[in-house]
C-alpha positions in Angstrom: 102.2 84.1 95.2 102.1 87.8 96.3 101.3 90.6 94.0 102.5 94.0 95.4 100.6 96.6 93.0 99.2 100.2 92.8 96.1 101.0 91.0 96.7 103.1 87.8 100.5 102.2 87.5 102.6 99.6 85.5 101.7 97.0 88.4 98.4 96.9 86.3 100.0 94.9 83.3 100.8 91.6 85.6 97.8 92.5 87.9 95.4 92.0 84.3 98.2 88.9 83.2 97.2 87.1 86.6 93.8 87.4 86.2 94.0 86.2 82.2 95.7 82.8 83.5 93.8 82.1 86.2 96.7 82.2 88.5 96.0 82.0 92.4 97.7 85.0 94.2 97.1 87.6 96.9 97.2 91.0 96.2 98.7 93.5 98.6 97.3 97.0 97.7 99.7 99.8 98.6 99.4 103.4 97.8 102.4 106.2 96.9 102.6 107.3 100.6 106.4 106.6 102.2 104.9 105.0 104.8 103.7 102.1 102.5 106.3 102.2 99.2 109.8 103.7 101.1 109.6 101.4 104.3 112.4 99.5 105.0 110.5 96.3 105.2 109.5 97.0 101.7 112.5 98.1 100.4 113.4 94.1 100.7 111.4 93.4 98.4 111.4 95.9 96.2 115.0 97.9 96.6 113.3 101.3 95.0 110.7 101.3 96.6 108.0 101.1 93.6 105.5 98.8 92.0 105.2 95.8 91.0 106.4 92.9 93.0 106.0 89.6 92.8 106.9 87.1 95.6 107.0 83.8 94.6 108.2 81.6 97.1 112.0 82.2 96.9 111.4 84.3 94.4 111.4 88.3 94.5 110.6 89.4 90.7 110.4 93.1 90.1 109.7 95.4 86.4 106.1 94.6 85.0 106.8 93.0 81.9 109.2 90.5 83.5 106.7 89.8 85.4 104.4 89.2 83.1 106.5 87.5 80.8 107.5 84.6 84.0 103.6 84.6 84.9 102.6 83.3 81.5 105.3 80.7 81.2 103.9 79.5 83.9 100.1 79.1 83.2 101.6 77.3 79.8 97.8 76.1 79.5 96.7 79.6 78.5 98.1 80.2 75.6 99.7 83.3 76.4 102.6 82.6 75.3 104.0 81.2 72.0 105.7 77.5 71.8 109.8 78.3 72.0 111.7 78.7 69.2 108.6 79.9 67.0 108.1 82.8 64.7 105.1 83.4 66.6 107.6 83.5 69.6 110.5 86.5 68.0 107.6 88.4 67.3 106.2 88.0 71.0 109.5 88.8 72.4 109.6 92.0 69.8 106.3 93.3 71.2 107.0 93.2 74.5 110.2 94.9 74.6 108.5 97.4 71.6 106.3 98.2 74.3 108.7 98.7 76.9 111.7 100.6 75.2 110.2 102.4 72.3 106.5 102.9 73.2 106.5 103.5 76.8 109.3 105.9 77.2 107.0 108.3 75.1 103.9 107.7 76.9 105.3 108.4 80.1 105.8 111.3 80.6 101.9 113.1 79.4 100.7 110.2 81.7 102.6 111.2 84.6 101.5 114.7 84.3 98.0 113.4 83.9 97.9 111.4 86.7 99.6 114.3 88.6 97.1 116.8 87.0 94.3 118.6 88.6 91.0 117.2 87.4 90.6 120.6 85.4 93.7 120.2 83.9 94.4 116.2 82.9 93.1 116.7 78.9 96.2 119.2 78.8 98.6 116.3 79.3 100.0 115.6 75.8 101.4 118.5 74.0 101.5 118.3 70.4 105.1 117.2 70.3 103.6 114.0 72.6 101.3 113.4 69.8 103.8 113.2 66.9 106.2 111.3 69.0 103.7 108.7 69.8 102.2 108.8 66.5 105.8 107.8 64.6 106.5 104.7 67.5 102.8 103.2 66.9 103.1 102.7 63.3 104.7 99.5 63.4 102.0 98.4 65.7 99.5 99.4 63.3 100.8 97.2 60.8 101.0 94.1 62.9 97.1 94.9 64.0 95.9 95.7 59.9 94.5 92.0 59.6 94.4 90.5 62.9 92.8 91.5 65.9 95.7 90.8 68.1 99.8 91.7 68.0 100.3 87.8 66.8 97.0 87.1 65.3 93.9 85.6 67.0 95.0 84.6 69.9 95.8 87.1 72.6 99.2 86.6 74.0 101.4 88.6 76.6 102.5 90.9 74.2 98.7 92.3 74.6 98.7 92.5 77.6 102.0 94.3 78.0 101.4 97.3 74.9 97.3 97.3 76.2 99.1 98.4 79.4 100.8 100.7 77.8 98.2 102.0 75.6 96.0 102.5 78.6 98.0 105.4 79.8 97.8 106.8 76.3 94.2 106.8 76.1 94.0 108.6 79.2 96.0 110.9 78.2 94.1 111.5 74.7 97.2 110.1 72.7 94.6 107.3 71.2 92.2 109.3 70.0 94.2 110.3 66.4 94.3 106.6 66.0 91.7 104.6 65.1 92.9 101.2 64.7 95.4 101.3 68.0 92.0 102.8 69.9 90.4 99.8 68.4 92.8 97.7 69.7 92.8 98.9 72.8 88.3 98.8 73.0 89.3 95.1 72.5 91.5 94.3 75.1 89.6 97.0 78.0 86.5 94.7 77.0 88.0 91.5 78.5 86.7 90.9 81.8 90.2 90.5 82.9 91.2 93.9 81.8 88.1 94.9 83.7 88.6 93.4 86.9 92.7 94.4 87.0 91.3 98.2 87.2 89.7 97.7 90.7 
């Protein structure tokens, strides 16, 4: 099993998912140069040209999330994802695609100016506007994390590990730090070794 991945991009969610399953792969580390991303060769595998891929086998899987979502079903041991046809399991399905079509889509854009920022100029990311925006998506995370440590309770599940992707690019760019309990959240999950090890 082949990860394809770029440090500090969405290829980080199923690089940290990998790693919380104990999954053996091989990363291949690319970079945003055209000679590694817009190749032909790699356009096989992924047809944009972008990050992540997962070769498995047969199998050419591309969008993070999907990714992760496949990886944890199938390191079934770790208990990253809920038994099928579960409240527990709606509510994991609801968190990830929270993250992914409500949350993200306002992160995004401050992060990519951030990570396309100057050194001198990446706390100027998020606008005020960003912050308000992101501050009306979170509140339904917030609820879910009021008396449990984790989106489903005590057990971390995929759904963390998508939105704590997520939520890394809004602590870099400063969207956290008007919240608390989400920057809570997120101290929790960047403490796992896992999280820790995904980052190199």
């Amino acid at each position: 099993m082949k990860l394809y991945y770029i440090p500090l991009t969405s290829s980080f969610r199923p690089r940290w998912l990998l790693l919380e399953a104990g999954l053996e792969h091989e990363l291949i580390r690319l970079t945003l140069a055209p000679e590694h991303i817009k190749t032909p060769e790699y356009r096989k595998i992924h047809p944009l040209g972008q990050v992540p891929a997962l070769v498995d086998g047969d199998l050419t899987l591309i969008e993070s999330a999907a990714i992760c979502m496949y990886l944890s079903e199938k390191a079934a041991h770790s208990g990253l994802s809920p038994a099928s046809g579960t409240r527990e399991r709606a509510l994991y399905y609801q968190w990830i695609l929270y993250a992914m079509d409500t949350v993200s889509p306002v992160v995004h854009a401050p992060y990519l100016r951030w990570f396309l920022a100057s050194p001198d100029q990446k706390a100027h990311a998020s606008t005020e506007e960003d912050h308000a925006a992101f501050g009306r998506v979170l509140e339904p995370v917030l609820g879910a994390l009021l008396s449990s440590p984790f989106l489903l309770g005590e057990q971390l599940t995929t759904a963390d590990v998508v939105m704590g992707g997520v939520l890394q690019w809004a602590e870099a760019t400063g969207q956290l730090a008007r919240s608390p309990i989400a920057r809570a959240y997120h101290e929790r999950l960047a403490a796992r070794p896992a999280y820790q090890r995904a980052l190199q």
